[in-house]
DSSP file (Angstrom, degrees, kcal/mol; ACC not computed):
  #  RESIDUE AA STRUCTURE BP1 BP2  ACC     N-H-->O    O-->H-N    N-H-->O    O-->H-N    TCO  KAPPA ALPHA  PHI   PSI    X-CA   Y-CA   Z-CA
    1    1 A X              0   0    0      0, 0.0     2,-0.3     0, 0.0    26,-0.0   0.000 360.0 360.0 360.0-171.0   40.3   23.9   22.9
    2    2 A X        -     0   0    0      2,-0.2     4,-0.1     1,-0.1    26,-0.1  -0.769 360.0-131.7-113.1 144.8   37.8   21.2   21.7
    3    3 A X  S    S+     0   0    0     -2,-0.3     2,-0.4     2,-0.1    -1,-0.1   0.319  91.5  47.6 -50.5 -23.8   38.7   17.8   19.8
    4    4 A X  S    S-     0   0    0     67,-0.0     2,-0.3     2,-0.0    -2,-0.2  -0.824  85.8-111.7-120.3 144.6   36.1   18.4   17.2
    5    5 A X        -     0   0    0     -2,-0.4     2,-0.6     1,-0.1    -2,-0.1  -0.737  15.9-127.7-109.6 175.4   35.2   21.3   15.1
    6    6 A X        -     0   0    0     -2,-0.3    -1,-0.1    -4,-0.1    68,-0.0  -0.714  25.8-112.8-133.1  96.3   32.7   23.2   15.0
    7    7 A X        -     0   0    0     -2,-0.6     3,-0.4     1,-0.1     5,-0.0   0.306  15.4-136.6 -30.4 127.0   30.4   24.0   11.5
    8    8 A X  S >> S+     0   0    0      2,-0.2     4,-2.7     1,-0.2     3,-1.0   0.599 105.0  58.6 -28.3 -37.5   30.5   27.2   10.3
    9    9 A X  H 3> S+     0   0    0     75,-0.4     4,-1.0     1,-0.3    -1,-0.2   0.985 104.2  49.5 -49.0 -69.8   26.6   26.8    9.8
   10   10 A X  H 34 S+     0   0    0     -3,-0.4    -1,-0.3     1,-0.2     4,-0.2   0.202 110.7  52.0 -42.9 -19.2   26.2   26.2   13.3
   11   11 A X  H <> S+     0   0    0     -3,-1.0     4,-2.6     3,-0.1     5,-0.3   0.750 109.4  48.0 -69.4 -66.2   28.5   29.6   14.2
   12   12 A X  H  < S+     0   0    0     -4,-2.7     4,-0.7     1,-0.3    -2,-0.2   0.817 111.0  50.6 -65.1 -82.5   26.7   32.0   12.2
   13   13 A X  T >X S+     0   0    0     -4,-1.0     3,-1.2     1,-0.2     4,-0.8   0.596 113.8  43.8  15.8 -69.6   23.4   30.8   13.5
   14   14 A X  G >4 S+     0   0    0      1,-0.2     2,-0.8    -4,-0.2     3,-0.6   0.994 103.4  63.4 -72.1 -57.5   24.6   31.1   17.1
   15   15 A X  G 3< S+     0   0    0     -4,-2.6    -1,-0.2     2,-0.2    -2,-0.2   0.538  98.9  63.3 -38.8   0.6   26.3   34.6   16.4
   16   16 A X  G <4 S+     0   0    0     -3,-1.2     2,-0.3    -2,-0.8    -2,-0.2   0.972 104.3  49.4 -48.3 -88.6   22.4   35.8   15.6
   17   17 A X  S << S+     0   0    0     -4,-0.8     2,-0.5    -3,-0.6    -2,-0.2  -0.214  94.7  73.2 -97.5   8.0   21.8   35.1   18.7
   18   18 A X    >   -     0   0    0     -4,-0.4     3,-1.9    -2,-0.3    18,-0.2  -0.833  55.1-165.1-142.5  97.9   24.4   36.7   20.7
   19   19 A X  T 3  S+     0   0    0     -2,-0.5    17,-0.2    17,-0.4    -1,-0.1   0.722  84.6  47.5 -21.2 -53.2   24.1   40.4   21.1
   20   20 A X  T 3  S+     0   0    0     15,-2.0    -1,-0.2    14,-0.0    16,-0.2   0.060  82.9 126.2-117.9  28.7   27.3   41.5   22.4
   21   21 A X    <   -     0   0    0     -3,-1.9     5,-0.0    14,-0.3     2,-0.0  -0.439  53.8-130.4 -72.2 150.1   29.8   39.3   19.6
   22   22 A X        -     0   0    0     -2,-0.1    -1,-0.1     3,-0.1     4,-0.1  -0.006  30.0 -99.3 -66.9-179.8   32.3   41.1   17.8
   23   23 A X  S    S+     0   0    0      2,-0.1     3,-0.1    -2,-0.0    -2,-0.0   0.384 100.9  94.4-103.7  15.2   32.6   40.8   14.2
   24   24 A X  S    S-     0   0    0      1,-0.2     2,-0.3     0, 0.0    -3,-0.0   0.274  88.3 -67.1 -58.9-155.4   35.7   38.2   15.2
   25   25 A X        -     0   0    0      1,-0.0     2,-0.9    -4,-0.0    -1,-0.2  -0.840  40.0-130.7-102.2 151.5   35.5   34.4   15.5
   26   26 A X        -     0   0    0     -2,-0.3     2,-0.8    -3,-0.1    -1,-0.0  -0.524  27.7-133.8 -99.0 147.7   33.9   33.3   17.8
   27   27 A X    >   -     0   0    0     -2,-0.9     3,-4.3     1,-0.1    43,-0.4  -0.786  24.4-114.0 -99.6 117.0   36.0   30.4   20.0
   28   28 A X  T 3  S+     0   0    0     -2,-0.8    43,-1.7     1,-0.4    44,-0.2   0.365 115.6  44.0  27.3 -40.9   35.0   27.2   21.1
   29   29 A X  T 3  S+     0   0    0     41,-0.2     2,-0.5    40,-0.1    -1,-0.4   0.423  77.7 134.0-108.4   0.1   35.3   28.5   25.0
   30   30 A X    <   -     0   0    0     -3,-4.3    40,-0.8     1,-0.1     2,-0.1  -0.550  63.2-119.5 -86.4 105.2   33.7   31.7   24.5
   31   31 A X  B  >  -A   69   0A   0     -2,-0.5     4,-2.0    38,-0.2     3,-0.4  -0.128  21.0-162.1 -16.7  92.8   31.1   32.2   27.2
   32   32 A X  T  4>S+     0   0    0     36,-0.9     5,-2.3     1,-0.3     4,-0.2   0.954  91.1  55.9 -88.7 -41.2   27.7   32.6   25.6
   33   33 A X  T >45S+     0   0    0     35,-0.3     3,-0.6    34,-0.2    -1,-0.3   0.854 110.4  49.6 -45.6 -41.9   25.9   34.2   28.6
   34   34 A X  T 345S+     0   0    0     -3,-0.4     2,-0.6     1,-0.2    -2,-0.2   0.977 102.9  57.9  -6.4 -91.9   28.9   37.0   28.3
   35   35 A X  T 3<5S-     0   0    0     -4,-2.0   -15,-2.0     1,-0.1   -14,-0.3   0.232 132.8-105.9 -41.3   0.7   28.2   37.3   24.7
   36   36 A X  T < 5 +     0   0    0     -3,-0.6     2,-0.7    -2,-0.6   -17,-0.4   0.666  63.7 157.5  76.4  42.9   24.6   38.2   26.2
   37   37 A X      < +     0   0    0     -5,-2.3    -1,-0.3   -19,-0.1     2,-0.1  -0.846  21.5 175.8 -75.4 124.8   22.5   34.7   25.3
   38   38 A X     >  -     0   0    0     -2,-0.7     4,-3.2     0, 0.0     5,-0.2  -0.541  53.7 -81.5-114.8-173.6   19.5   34.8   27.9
   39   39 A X  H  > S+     0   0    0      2,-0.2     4,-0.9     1,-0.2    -2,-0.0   0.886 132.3  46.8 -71.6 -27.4   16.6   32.6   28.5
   40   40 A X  H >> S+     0   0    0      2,-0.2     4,-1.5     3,-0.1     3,-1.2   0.964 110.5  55.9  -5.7 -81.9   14.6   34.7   25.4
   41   41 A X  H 3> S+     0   0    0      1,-0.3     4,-3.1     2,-0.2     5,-0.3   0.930 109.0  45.7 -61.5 -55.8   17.7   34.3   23.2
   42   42 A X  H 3X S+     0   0    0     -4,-3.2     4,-2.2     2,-0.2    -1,-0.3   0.769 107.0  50.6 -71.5  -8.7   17.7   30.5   23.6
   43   43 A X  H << S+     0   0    0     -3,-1.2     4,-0.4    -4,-0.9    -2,-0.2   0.996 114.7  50.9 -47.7 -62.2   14.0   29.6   23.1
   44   44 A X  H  X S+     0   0    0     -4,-1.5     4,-1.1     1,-0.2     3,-0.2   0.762 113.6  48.5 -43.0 -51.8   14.8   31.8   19.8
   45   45 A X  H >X S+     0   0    0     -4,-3.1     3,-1.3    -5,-0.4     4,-1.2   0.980 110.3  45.8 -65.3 -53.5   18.0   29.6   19.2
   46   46 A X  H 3X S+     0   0    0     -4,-2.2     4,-0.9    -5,-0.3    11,-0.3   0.556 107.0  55.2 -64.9  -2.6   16.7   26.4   19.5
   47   47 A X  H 3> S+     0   0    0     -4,-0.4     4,-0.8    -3,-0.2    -1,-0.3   0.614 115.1  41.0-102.4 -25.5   13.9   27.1   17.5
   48   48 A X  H <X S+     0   0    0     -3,-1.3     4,-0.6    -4,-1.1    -2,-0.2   0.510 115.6  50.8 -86.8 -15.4   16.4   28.3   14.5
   49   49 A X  H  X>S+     0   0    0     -4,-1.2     4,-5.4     2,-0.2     5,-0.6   0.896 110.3  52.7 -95.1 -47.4   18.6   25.6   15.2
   50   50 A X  I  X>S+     0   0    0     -4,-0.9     4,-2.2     1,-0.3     5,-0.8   0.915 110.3  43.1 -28.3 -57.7   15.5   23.1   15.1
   51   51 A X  I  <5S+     0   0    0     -4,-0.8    -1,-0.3     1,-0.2    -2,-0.2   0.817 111.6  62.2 -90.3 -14.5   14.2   24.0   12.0
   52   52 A X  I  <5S+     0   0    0     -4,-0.6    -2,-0.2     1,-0.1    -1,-0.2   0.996 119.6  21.7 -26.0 -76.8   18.0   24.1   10.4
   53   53 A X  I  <5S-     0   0    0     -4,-5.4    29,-0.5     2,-0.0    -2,-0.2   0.671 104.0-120.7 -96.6  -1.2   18.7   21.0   10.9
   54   54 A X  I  << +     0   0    0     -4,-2.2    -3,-0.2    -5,-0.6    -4,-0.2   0.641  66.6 138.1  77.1  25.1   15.2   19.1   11.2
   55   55 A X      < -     0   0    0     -5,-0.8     2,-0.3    -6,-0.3    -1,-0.2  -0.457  57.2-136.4-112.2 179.1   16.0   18.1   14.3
   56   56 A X        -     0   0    0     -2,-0.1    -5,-0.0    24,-0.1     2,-0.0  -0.759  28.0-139.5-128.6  82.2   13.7   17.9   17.6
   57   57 A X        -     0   0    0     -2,-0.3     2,-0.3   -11,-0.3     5,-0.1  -0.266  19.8-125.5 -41.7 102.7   15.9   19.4   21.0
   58   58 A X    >   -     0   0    0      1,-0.1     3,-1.4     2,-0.1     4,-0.3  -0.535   3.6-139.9 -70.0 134.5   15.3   17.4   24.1
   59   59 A X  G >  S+     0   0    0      1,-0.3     3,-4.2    -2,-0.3    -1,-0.1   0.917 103.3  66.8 -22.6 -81.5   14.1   19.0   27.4
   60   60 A X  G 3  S+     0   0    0      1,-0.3    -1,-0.3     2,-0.1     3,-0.2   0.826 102.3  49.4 -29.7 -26.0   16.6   16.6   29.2
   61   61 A X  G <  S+     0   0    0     -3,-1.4     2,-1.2     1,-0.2    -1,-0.3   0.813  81.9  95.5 -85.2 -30.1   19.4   18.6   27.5
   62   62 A X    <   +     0   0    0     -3,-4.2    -1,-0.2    -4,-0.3     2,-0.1  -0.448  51.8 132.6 -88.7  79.2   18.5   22.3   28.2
   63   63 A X  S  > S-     0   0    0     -2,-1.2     4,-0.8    -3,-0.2    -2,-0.0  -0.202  75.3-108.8-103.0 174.9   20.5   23.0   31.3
   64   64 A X  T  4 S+     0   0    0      2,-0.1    -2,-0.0    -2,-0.1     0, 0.0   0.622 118.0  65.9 -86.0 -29.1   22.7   26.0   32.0
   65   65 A X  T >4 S+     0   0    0      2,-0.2     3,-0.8     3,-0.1     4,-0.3   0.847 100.6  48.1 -79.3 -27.3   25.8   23.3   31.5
   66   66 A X  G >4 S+     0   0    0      1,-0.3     2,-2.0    -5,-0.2     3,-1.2   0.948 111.8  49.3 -75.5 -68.9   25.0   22.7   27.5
   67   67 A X  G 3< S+     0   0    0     -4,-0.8    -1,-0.3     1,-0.2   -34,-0.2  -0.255  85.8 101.2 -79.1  66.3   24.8   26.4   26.9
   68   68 A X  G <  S+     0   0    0     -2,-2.0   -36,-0.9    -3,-0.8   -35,-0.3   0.674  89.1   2.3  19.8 -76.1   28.3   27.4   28.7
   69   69 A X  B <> S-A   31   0A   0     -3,-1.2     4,-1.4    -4,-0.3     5,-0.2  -0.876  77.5-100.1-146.4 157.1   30.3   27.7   26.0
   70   70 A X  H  > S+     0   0    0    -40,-0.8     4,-1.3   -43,-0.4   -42,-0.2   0.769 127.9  39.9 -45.8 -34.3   30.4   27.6   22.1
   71   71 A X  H  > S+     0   0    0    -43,-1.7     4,-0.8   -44,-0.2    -1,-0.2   0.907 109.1  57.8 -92.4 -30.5   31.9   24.1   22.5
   72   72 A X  H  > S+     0   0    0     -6,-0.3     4,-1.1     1,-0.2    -2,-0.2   0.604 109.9  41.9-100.5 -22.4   29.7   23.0   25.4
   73   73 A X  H  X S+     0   0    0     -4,-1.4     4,-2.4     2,-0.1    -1,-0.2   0.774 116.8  53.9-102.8 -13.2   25.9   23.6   23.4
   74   74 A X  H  < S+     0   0    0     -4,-1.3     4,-0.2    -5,-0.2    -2,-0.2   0.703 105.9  48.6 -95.3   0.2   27.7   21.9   20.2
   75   75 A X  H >X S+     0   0    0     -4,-0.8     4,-0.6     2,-0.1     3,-0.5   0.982 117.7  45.8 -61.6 -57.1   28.7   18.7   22.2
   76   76 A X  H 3< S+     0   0    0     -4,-1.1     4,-0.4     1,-0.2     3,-0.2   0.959 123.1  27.4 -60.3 -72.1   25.2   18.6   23.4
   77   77 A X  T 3< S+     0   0    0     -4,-2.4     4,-0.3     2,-0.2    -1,-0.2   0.068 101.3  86.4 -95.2  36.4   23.0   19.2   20.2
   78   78 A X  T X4 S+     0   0    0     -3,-0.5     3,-5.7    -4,-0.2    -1,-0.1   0.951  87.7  60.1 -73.1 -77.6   26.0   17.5   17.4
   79   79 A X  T 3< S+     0   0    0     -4,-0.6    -2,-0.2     1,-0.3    -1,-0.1   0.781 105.9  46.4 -28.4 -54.1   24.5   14.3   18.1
   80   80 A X  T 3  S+     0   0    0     -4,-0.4    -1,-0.3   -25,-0.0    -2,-0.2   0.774  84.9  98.8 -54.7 -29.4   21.3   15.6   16.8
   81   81 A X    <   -     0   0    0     -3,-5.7   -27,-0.1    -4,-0.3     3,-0.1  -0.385  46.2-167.0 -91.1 147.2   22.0   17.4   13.5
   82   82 A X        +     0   0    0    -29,-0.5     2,-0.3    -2,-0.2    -1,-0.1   0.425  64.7  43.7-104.8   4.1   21.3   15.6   10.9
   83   83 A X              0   0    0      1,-0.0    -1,-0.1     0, 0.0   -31,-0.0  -0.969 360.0 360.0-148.2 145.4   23.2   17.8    7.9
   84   84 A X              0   0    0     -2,-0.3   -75,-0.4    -3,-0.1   -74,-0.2   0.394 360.0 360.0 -63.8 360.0   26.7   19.5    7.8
């Protein structure tokens, strides 16, 4: 598992954005391409996530390795948010 947690805000948000979740939890390792995020669904995320937190999501960042996993795009954009 991951060393950090990871805000409830910041769950429900991404579970918009993923088609094929359950009504479970979602886990920390749980494969967001699986869970059916595509390149659509993450313009669409990052643009909800953006205007969440205020924050501005760098290019340098949008790789296939951030969004990976649940744990892997809130490593990446943590550093950014600026509110719980």
């Amino acid at each position: 598992m991951t060393s950090f947690e990871i805000p409830h805000e910041f769950l429900n948000i991404l579970r918009s954005h993923l088609p094929f979740v359950d009504s479970g939890v979602l886990s920390a390792l749980d494969d967001l391409a699986g869970l059916g995020l595509d390149s659509m669904g993450v313009v669409r995320l990052i643009v909800d996530l953006e205007d969440l937190y205020g924050v501005q999501v760098p290019d340098e960042i949008l790789d296939e390795k951030t969004f990976a996993t649940v744990a892997s795009l809130w490593a990446a954009l943590s550093p950014l948010m600026t509110r719980p």
